[in-house]
C-alpha positions as CSV (number, residue, x, y, z in Angstrom):
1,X,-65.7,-15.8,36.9
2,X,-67.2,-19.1,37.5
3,X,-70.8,-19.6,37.1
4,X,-73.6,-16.7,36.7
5,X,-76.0,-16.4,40.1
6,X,-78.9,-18.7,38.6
7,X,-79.0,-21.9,40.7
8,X,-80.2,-25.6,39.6
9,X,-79.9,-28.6,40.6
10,X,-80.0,-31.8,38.8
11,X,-80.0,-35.3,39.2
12,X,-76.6,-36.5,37.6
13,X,-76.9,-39.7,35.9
14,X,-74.4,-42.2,33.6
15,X,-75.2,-40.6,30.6
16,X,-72.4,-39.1,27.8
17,X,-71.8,-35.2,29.1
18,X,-70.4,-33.8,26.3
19,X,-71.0,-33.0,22.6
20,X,-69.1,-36.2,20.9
21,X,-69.0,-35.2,17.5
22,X,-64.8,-34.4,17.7
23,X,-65.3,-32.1,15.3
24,X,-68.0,-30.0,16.2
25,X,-68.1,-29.1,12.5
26,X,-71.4,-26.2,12.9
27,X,-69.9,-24.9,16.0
28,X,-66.4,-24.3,14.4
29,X,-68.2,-22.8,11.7
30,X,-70.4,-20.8,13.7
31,X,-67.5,-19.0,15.3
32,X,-65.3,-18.9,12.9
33,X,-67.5,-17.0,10.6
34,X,-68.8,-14.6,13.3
35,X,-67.7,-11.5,13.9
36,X,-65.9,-11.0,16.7
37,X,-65.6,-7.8,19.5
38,X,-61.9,-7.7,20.4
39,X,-61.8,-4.1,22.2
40,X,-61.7,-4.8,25.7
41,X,-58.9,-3.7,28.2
42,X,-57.0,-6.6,28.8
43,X,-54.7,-6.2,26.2
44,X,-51.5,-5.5,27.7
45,X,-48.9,-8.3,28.4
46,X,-49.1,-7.8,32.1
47,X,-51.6,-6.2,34.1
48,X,-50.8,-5.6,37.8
49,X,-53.8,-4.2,39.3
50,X,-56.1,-6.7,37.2
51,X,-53.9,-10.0,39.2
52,X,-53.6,-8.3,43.0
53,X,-57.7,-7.7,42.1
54,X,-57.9,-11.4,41.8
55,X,-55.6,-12.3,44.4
56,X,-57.7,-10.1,47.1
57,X,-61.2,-11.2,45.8
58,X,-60.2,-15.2,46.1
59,X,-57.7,-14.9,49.5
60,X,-61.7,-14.2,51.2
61,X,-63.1,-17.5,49.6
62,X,-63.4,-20.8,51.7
63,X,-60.8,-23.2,51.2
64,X,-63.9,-25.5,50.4
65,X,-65.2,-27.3,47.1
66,X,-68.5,-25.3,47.7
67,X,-66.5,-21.8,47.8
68,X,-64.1,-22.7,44.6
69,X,-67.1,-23.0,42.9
70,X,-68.6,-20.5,44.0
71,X,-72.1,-22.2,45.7
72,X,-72.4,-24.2,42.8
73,X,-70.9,-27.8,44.5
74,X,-73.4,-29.6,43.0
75,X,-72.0,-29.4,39.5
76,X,-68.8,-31.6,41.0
77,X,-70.0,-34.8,39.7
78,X,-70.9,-34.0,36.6
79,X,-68.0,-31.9,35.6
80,X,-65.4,-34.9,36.8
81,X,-67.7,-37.5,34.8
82,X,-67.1,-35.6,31.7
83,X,-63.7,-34.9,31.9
84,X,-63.2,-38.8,32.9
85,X,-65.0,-39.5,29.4
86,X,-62.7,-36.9,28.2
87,X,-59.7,-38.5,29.2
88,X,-60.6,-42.0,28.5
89,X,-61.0,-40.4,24.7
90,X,-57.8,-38.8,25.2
91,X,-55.8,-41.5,25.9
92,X,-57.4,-43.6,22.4
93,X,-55.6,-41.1,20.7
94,X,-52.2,-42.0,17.9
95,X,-50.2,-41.6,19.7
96,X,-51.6,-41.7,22.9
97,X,-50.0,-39.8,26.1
98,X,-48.7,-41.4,29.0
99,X,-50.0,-42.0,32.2
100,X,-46.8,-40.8,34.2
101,X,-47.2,-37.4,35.0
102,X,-50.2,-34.3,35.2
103,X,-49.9,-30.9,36.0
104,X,-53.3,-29.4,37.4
105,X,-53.2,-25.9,37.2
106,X,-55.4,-23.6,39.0
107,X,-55.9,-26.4,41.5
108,X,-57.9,-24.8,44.4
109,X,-57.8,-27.2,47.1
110,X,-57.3,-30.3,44.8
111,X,-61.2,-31.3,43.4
112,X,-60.0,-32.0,40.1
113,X,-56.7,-33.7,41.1
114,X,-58.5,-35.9,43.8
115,X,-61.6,-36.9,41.7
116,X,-60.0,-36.9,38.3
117,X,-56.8,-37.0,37.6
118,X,-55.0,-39.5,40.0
119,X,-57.4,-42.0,38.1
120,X,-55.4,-41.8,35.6
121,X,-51.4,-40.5,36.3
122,X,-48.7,-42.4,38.7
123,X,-48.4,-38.3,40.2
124,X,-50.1,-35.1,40.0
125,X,-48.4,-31.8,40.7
126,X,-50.4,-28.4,41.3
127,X,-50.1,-24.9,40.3
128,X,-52.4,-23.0,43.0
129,X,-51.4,-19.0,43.4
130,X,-53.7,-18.9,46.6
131,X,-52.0,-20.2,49.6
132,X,-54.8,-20.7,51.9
133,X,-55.9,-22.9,48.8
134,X,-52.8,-24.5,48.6
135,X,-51.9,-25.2,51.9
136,X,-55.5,-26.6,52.0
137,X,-54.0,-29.2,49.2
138,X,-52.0,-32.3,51.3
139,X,-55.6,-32.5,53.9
140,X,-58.2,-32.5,50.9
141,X,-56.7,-35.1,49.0
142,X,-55.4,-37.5,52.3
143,X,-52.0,-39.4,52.1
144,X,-51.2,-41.0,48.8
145,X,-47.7,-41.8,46.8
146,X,-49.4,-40.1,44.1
147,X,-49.5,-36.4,45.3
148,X,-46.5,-34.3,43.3
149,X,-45.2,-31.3,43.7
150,X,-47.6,-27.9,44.9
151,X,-46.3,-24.7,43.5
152,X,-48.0,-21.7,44.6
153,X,-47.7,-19.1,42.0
154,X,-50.1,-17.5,39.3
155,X,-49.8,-18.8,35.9
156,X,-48.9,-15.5,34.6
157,X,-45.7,-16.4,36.0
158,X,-45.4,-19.8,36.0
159,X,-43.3,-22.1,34.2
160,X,-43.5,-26.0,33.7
161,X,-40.3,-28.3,33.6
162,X,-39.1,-29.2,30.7
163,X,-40.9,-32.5,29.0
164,X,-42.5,-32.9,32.4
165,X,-46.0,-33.7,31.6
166,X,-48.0,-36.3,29.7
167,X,-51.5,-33.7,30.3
168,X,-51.4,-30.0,31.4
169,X,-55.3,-29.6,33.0
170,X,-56.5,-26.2,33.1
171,X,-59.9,-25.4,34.2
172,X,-62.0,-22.6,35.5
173,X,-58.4,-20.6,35.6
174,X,-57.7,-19.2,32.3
175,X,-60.3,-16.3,32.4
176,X,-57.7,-14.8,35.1
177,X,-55.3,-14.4,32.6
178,X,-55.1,-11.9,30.5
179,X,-54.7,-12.5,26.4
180,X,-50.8,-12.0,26.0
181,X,-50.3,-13.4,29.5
182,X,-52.4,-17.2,28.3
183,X,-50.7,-17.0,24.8
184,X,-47.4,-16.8,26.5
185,X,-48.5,-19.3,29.4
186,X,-49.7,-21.7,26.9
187,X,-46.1,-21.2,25.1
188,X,-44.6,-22.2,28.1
189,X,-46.9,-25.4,28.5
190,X,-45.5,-26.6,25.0
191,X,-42.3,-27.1,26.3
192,X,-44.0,-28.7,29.5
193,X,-45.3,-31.0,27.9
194,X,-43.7,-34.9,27.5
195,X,-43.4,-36.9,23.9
196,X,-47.1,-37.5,22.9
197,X,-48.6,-34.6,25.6
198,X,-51.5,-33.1,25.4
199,X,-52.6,-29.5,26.6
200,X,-57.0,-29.9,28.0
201,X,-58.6,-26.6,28.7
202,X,-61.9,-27.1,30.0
203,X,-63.6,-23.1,30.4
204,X,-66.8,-21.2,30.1
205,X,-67.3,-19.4,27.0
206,X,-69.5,-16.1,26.7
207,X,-72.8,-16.3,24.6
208,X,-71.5,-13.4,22.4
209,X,-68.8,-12.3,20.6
210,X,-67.9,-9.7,23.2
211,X,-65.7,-10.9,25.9
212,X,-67.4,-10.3,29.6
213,X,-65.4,-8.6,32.4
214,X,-66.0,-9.6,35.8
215,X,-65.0,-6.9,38.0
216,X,-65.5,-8.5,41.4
217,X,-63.2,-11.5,40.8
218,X,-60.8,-9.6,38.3
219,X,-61.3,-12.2,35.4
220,X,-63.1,-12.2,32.1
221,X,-65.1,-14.9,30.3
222,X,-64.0,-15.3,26.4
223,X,-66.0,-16.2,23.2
224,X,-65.2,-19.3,22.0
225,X,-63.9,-17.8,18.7
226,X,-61.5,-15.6,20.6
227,X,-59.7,-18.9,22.3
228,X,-59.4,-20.3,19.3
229,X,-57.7,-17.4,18.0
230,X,-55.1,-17.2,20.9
231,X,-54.6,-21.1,20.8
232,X,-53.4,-20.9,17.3
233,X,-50.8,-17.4,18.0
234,X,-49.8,-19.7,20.9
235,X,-48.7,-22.2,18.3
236,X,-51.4,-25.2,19.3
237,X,-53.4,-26.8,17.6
238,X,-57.0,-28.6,18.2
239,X,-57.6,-32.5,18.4
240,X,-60.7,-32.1,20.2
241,X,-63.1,-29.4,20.7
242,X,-65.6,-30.4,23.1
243,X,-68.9,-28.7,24.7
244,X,-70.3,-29.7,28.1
245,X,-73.7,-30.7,28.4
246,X,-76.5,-31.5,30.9
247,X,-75.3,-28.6,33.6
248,X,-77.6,-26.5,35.7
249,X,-79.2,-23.9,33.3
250,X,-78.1,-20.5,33.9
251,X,-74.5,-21.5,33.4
252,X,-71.9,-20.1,31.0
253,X,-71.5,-22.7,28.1
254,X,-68.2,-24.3,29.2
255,X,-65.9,-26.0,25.9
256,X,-63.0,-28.5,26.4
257,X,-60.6,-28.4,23.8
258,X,-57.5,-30.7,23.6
259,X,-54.6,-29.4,22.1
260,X,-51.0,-30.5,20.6
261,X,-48.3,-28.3,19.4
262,X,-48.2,-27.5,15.7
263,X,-45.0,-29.9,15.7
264,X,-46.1,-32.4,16.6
């Protein structure tokens, strides 16, 4: 689930796209204190028929930026300014990652690893389950030393290597998971991660304390509370929580957290 069906443009400027306050002190109280719906059907570790759902719905979409997003293209700009701001935030951090390595997960054909991310890592590898997507990888982005390795797999069952990664991007991808399967996938993307790496999750959020169920594209949209519930059993912990501003109204509220293992 990507976007709702309401359509806007806007004229994308320079301006800041995101809530700065790091804290977000009212929202983390908001949520916190709310009361949350957690009876919905995706509770089970693994859920067959909910993936090979997903897997049909998406192997009919264009291999296009357009059909990723699901009509809403326009958005593009603004959604790789923020997360550049994001980053450049990120990487003030004590201690600070590296710039060696990213892992972009739920690639597509490679928006976010083209516009974003090979700004700011010496390689990027990609974690796309659709192969028409994935395949679509090597033309989108063009030649460049900087493209990594392309696995095509779901993240359900998808591991990282071992201290690979200074920054594990996932975006627009999580909602196809569901809540054991993240918790354990996020689990997984601890020990991904290099000394000093970070974990960014950039999603939409529901308005409500219920989560909502897509049934068309086999994914679900989750409260904000709820995430930060199943961040915490996952054993992570939040350095910045983020919210994304001056996008087409109509949209889900979309949040960026950035998160570090309890260890560390």
């Amino acid at each position: 689930m990507d976007f709702t069906s309401v359509k806007n443009s806007e004229n994308f400027g320079e301006e800041v796209c995101f809530s700065e306050d790091p804290t977000l002190s009212e929202i983390v109280c908001e949520v916190t204190g709310s009361k949350l719906e957690l009876s919905h059907d995706l509770k089970p570790s693994r859920d067959e028929e909910f993936y090979e759902k997903a897997k049909k719905y998406w192997s009919k979409i264009p291999a296009t930026v357009d059909g990723i997003l699901g009509g809403f293209s326009e958005v593009s700009p603004r959604d790789i300014q923020s997360s550049a701001q994001l980053l450049n935030q990120i990487f003030r951090l004590n201690p600070r990652p590296g710039h060696c390595r990213a892992l972009d997960c739920g690639a597509g054909i490679g928006r976010v690893t083209k516009h974003l991310l090979m700004r700011f890592f010496d390689k990027v590898d990609l974690v796309e389950q659709n192969p028409q997507f994935a395949d679509q990888i090597p033309r989108y982005i063009g030649k460049t030393e900087k493209l990594g390795e392309i696995y095509t797999e779901g993240l359900q069952d998808f591991t990282p290597q071992e201290g690979r990664y200074d920054v594990i991007w996932t975006q627009w991808v999580l909602g196809h998971l569901t809540d054991d399967d993240l918790v354990e996938f996020w689990r997984r993307c601890i020990r991904g991660l290099a000394r000093h790496g970070v974990i960014v999750m950039k999603e939409n959020t529901s308005s409500s304390d219920a989560v909502e169920v897509d049934m068309e594209d086999s994914s679900v949209t989750r409260p904000l509370r709820l995430i930060r519930v199943l961040l915490r059993e996952a054993g992570l912990r939040e350095l910045r929580l983020l919210k994304q501003q001056n996008m087409p109204k109509g949209l889900f509220p979309i949040y960026m957290i950035v998160m570090r293992p309890n260890r560390h």
